[in-house]
N, C-alpha and C positions, 0 to 999 in steps of 0.2 A: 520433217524438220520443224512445222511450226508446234507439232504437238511437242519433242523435244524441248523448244525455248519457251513453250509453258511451264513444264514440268519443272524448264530450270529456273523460270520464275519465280514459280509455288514453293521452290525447296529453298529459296533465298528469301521469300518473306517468311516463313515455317522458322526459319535459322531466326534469322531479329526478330521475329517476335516470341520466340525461346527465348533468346537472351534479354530481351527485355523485361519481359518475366520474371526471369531467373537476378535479372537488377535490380527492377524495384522492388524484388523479394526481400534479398540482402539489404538494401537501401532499407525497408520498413521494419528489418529486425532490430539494425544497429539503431534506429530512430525509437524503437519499441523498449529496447536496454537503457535508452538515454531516456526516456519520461517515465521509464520505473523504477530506476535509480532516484529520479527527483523526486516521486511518490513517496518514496522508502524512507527519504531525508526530510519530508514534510510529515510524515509519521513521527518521527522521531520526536521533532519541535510538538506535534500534538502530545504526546506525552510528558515532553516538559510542562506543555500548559494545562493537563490535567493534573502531574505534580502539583502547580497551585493551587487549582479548584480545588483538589482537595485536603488542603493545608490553608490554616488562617494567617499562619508567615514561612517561609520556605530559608531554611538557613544558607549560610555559603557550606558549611560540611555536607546539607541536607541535599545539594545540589550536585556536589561533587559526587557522594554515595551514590546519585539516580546516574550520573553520566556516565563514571568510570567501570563499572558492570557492561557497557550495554557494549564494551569494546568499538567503538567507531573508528579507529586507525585501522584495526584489522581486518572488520567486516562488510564494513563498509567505507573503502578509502577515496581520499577525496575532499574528505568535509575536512575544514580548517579548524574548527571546533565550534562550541555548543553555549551560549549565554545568552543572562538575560538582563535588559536594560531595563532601570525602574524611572516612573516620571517623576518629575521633581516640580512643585509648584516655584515660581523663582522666588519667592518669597523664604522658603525654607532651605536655599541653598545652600549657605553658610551651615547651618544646621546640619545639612546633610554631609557636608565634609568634615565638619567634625566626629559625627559618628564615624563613618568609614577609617577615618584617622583612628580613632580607637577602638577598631576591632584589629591593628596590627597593620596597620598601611599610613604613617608619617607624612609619608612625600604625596599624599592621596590631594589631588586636586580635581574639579570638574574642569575640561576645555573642549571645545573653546568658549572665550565668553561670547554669550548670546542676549538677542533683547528680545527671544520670539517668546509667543506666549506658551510656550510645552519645552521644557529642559528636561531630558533623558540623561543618563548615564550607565556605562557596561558598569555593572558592579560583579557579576557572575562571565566568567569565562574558562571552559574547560575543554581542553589542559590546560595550566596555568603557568604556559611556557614563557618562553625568554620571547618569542615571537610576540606571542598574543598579548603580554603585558604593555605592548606597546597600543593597545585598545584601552587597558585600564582605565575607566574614569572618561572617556569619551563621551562628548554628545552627539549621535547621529542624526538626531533632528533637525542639527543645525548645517546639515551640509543637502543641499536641494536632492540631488538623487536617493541618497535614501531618505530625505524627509517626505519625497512623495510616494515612496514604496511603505512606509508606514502609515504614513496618512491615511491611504488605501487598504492596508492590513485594520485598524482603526475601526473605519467608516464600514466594512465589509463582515468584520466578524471571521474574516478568512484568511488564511496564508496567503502571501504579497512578497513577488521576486522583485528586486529591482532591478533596473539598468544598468549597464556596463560601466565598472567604477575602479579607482585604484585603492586598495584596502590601505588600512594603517601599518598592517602586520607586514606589508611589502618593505623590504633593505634596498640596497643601492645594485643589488645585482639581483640577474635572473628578475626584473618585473614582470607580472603577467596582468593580465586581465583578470577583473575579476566582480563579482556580485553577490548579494546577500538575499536571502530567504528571513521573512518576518512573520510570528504570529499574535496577536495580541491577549492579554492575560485582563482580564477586568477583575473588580472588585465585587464580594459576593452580596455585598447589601445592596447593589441597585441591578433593577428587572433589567433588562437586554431588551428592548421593546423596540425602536428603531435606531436611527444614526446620531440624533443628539443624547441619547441616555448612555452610547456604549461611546462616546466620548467621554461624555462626565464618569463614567464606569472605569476609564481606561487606569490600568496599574502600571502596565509597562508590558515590556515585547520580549517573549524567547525568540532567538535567532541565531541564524548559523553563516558565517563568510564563508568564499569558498574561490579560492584560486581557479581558474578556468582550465589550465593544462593540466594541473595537476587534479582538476578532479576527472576532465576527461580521460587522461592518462589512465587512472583509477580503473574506469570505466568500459574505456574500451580497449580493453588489450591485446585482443586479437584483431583490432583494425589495421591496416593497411595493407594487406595481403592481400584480398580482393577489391576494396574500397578503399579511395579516400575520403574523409570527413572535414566539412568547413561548418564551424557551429557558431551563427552571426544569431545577437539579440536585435532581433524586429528584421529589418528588410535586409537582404543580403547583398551590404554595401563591403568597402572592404572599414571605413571607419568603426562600424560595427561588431568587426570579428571579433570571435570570445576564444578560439580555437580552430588551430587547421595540426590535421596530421601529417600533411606533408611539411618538408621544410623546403620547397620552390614553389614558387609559380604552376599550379595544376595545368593542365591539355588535358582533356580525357574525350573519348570518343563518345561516352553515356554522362549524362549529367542532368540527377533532379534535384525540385525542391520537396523539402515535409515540412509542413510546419507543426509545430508543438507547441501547448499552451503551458507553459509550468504556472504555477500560483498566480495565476490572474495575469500572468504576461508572456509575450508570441515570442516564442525563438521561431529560425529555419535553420532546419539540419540538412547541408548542399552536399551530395553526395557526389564521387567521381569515381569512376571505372577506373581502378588501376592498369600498372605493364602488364600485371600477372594475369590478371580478370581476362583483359582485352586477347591476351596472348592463348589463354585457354579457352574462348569461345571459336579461335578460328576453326574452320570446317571442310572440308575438299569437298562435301556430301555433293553442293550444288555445282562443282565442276566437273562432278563423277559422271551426275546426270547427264551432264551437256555432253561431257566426250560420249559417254555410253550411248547418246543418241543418236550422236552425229556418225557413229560407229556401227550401231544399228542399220542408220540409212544406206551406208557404203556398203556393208555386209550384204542386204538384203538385195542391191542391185547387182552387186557381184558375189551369188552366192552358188553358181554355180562352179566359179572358178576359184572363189579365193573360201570353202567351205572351211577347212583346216584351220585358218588364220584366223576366222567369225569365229571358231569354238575354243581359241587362246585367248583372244580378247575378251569373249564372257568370261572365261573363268577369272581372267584379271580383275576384271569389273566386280566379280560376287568375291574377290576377294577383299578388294577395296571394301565394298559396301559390307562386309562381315567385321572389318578392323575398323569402322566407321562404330559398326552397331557395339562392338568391343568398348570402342574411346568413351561411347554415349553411358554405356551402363558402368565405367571406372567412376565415372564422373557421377551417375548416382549415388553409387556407392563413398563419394567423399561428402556428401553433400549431410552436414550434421543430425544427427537424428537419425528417424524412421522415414524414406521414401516409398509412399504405396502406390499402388495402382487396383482397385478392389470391381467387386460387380458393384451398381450404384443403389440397392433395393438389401436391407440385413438378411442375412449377417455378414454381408460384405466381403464374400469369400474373396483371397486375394487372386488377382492374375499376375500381381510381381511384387516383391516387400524387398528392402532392402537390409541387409547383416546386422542393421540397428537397431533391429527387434529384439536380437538372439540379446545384445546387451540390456532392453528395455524390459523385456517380459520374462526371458531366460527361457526359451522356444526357438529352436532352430527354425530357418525360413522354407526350408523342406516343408516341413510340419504345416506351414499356412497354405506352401501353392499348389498342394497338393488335397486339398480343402479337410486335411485332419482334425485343424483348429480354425477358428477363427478370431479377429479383433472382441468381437461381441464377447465372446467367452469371458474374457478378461476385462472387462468395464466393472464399475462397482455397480451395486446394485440400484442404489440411490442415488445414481448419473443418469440408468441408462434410460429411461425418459425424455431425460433434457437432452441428451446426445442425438436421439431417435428423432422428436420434434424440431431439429435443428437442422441436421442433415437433411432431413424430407422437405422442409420449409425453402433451402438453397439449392434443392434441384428442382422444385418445383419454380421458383424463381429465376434461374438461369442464375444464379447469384453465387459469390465466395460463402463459403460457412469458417466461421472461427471460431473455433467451443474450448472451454476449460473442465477436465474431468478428470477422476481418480479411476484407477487401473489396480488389478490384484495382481502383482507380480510372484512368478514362480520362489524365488528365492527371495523377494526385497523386502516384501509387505505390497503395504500399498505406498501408489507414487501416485502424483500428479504431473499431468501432462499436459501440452497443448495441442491442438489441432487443426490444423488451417488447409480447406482442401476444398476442388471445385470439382463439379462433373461435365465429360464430354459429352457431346447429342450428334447423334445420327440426322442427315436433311432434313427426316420430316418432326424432327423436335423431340426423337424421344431418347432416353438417356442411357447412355454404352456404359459409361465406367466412371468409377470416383478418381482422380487424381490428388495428393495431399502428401503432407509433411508432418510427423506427430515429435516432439520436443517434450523432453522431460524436464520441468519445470519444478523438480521437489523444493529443493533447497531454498528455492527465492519462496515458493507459499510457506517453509516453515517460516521463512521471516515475517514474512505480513500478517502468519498468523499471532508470531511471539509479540511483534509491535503493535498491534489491536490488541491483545491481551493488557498491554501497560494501559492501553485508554481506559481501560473498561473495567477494572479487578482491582480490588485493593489487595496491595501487596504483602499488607502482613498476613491477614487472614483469608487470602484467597475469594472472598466474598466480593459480589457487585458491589461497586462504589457508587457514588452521588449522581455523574453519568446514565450508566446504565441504570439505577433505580428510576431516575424521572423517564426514562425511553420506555421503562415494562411501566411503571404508573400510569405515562401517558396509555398504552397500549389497553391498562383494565378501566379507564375511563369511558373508551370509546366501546368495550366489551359490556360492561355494565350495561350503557345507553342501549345499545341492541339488545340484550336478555332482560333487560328490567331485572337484574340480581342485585342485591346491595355484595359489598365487600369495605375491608377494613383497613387501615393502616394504624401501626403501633407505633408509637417514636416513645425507645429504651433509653436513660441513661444510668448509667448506673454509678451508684451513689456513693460518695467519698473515693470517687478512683484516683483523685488525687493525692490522697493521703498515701495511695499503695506505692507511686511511681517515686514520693518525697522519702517517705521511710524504706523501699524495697527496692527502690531503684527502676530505671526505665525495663531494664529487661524482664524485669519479673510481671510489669506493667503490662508489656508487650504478650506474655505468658498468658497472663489475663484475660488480656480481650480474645485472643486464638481460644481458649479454651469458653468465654461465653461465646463467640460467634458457634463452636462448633456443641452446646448445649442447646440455642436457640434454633439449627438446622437439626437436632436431633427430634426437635416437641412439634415440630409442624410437617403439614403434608406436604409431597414431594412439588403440589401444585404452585404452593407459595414460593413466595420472595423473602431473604432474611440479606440486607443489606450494610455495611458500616458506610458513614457517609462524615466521620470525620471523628478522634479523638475516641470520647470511652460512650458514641453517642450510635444507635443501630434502629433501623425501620424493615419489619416487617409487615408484607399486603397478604394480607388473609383473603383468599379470591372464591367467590360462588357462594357463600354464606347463606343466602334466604332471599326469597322473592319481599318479604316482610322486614322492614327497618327493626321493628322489636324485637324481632326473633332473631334476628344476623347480630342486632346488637350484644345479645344474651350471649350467644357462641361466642364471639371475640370478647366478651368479658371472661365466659369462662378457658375459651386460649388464653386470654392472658394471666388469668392466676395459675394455671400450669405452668407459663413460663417463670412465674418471680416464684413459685414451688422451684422451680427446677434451678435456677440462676443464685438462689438462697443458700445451694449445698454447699461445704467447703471446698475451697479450692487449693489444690496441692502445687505452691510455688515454692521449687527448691525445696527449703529446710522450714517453709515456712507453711503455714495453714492457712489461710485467710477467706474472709467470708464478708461479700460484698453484696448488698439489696439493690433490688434495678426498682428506679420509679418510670412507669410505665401513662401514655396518656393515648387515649384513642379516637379516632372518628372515624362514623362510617358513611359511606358515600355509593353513590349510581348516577352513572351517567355522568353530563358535565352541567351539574350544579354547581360545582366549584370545581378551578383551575389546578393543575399539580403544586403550585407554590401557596396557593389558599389553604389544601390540605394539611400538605407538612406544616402549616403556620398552625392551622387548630388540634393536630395530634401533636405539636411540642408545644401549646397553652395548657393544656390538659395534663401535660406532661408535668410542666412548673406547677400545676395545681394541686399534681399528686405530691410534689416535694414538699409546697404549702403545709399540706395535711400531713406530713410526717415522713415522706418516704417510705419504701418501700411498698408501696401500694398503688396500685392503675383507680384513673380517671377517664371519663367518657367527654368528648368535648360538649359542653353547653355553651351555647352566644349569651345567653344571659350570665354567665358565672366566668365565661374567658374572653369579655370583651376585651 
């Protein structure tokens, strides 16, 4: 008996601590959905603010053309829309509402009035609904909650959520909760150096409103089936709440907290065991035991008499405990994804995979537990390192492993997956089996790959923009310094392009420059960098050149008269011929004797000096000649 009411001990804490498991699992996906949705929408704002960086004025069409492409009602629903507020000195107030008045807005007013020292205004808001026009011309500086979530955007140089606030875009029904995401846009003539420069630097802020239900809504759509979700800004009071999925009063038998930091400020996402959840954890397992043992003891005292009755009751019992083992693996099998069970040492042969293989890899689960194939098989090749040293790292640690990796699927390509899985240990510590969940994750990495593409790529010509040009600059600085190699930078403009966009029009303009960007990747090695960093204006870094400044010099003069050979041919726009000279200025650099903004400053003097002398001709920078 006593061994019994251990047995039925061990099987009731085994059950809760499965299910608690199995809670804060779901608890940390839905937590996981909701701070990578907020990623994806702080991306979004970084690309509007790379929009400016790389434009010297950003128009209201130029704004609309970048947002209405990127589909946000469809792709990503939830977000109220996309604008951006510019500062206004109070002094040029007046000023400022007349222009906006004559670009086709009348009734255009700044409100409220303010006496702080930084007036804002939404001038950009898209869509440019019946809702959102009710932002037109707003100051949100002027209202404390978001004047201190900008303030913070500002002073940080980072994306800044603020506080739980009531939007303007809100009507008299259905009010929600709701808050704003800020990023700040500077001007490009002053350094970024600390907190008083990128104040004086500030232009104004791309930002995004965002209704609380409605972006939860958005977001989690298959929540309340097993969980319900309370999503409170800061401590999880009820003043606080942004979001509950229920519509009563929760009870829940399981209840955590996660906290999550979006843009520089703490949500907690308060999870609750649903009826369903709670109702599909019950278990007879641990009352199976207790009868079967209690049944055992009686059997055993009376087994000479009641033999017959002992071997009715086992078989009830291995029945029970067969529709037990039954319930257990239904319930793997619902559980999303790929459920494994593997050896813990590669290639990971499985001892149990669940049917969401046959959909992930397109390999029946025959095939795995029968060790025909394996996981290993199917990793890319360029993961399986990281995959290797990560798994080994998490058994050897007694620890979770969570890894992100690309798979060759039978029929799909390749996909991206995740993987989140721990191993069990035998008493004396050594390791039985991997336990894990793998989740196919394509879709969202194609996102975040297309949304880091907008930061980083100019979009006419597919070439690195201003961005990534100073990230590889900064990178052959610090390469030079170690090899002692000189290397080059060009700064191209090419000459009378304005004349082409006046008499040709912009698209021919547009024509143009796609076709020198893709002359100037034709004449360099594949080592370089050929960059546009704004207008009809391009920087390529000539990398490895000469241990010797005369000699690397020599080279880069003569790449660069191949390139104004090459940039010289005519160009076939439309019905038209046209033929346009690039004046070209250069310096050559190792190491960090000069900063990336010092560079680009003496390879576009050199530049102006080649226009000096006539254009179409390259200049070498001199200090004496480009002070």
């Amino acid at each position: 008996m006593l061994v019994t009411l251990q047995l039925w001990q061990l099987s009731e804490e085994q059950i809760e601590r499965r299910t608690q498991d199995r809670f804060q699992y779901l608890a940390n996906k839905e937590a996981n959905v909701i701070f990578t949705r907020m990623q994806a929408y702080e991306q979004v704002l970084r690309g509007g603010a790379a929009l400016f960086a790389a434009s010297v004025h950003v128009s209201r069409e130029e704004w609309r053309a970048y947002i209405e492409p990127l589909e946000l009602s469809r792709l990503m629903p939830g977000i109220l829309g996309t604008g951006f507020a510019i500062v206004i000195p109070p002094s040029e107030r007046e000023a400022h509402e007349l222009q906006i008045r004559g670009e086709g807005f009348p009734d255009y007013q700044l409100s409220p009035s303010s006496n702080n020292e930084l007036i804002t205004s939404i001038i950009y808001l898209e869509p440019f609904d019946q809702r959102n026009r009710r932002a037109f011309g707003y100051d949100m500086y002027s209202e404390e909650v978001r004047r201190t979530a900008m303030a913070r955007a500002r002073d940080s140089g980072k994306a800044a959520l603020s506080s739980k606030v009531t939007l303007l875009q809100e009507t008299n029904t259905d009010i929600q909760p709701g808050f704003l995401m800020y990023l700040p846009v500077y001007r490009h003539d002053i350094a970024l150096n600390d907190v008083s420069s990128r104040r004086n630097a500030l232009y104004g802020f791309v930002y995004s409103p965002f209704r609380a239900h409605d972006l939860m809504s958005g977001i989690l759509q298959s929540s309340g089936r097993e969980l319900e979700l309370e999503l409170f800004d800061g401590k999880p009071v009820i003043e606080n709440l942004l979001y509950s999925s229920a519509e009563e009063t929760l009870t829940a038998q399981y209840v955590t907290d996660i906290k999550l930091e979006i843009a520089g400020r703490l949500w907690t996402a308060r999870a609750h065991s649903s009826k369903g959840f709670e109702d599909s954890i019950a278990s007879t397992q641990s009352m199976i035991i207790l009868a079967a043992g209690i049944g055992l003891n009686l059997t055993l005292f009376a087994i000479l008499l009641i033999n017959a009755r002992y071997r009715r009751k086992a078989r009830g019992a291995a029945m029970a405990l067969e529709q037990s083992r039954d319930s257990f693996e239904t319930l793997v099998e619902n559980v999303p994804g790929t459920v494994f069970r593997s050896k813990p040492e590669a290639p990971w042969v499985s001892e149990h995979i669940s049917h969401g293989i046959e959909t992930l890899i397109g390999e029946p689960t025959e095939r795995f537990q029968s060790g025909e194939v394996t996981l290993r098989q199917f990793i890319h090749a360029d993961d399986m390192s990281m995959v290797l040293e990560a798994i080994k790292k998490a058994v050897a640690k007694h620890d979770t492993y969570s890894i992100e990796y690309r798979i060759n699927a039978r029929d799909k390509g390749i996909r991206w997956v995740t993987e989140r899985g721990r191993a069990s240990y035998s008493a004396n510590g050594q390791p039985l089996w991997l336990d894990g969940v793998i989740l196919d994750v394509t879709d969202r990495k194609v996102a975040e790959l297309a949304i880091r593409d907008l930061a980083f790529v100019d979009s006419l010509t597919g070439l690195p923009n201003r961005r990534l040009l100073i990230d590889r600059l900064n990178q052959q600085i610090v390469t030079t310094g170690r090899t002692k190699r000189f290397d080059a930078l060009l700064f191209i403009d090419m000459d009378d392009f304005k004349a082409v966009n006046d008499s040709l029009g912009h698209e021919a303009g547009d024509s143009l420059l796609i076709e020198v960007a893709s002359r100037l990747l034709g004449n360099i090695r594949e080592s370089d960098t050929v960059a546009r960093i704004g207008g009809d204006e391009f920087v390529v870094i000539l990398v490895d050149l000469d241990d010797k400044k005369i000699q690397a010099t020599a080279i880069a003069q003569q790449i660069g008269e191949k390139l104004i050979s090459a940039l010289n041919q005519p160009h076939q726009l439309g019905e038209h011929l046209q033929q346009n000279s690039p004046s070209i200025g250069v310096t050559i650099f190792s190491g960090h004797e000069a900063t990336v903004d010092e560079l680009l400053k003496q390879a576009d003097k050199a530049m102006y000096r080649a226009k000096s002398a006539g254009r179409n001709c390259l200049k070498v920078y001199d200090p004496n000649l480009d002070s």
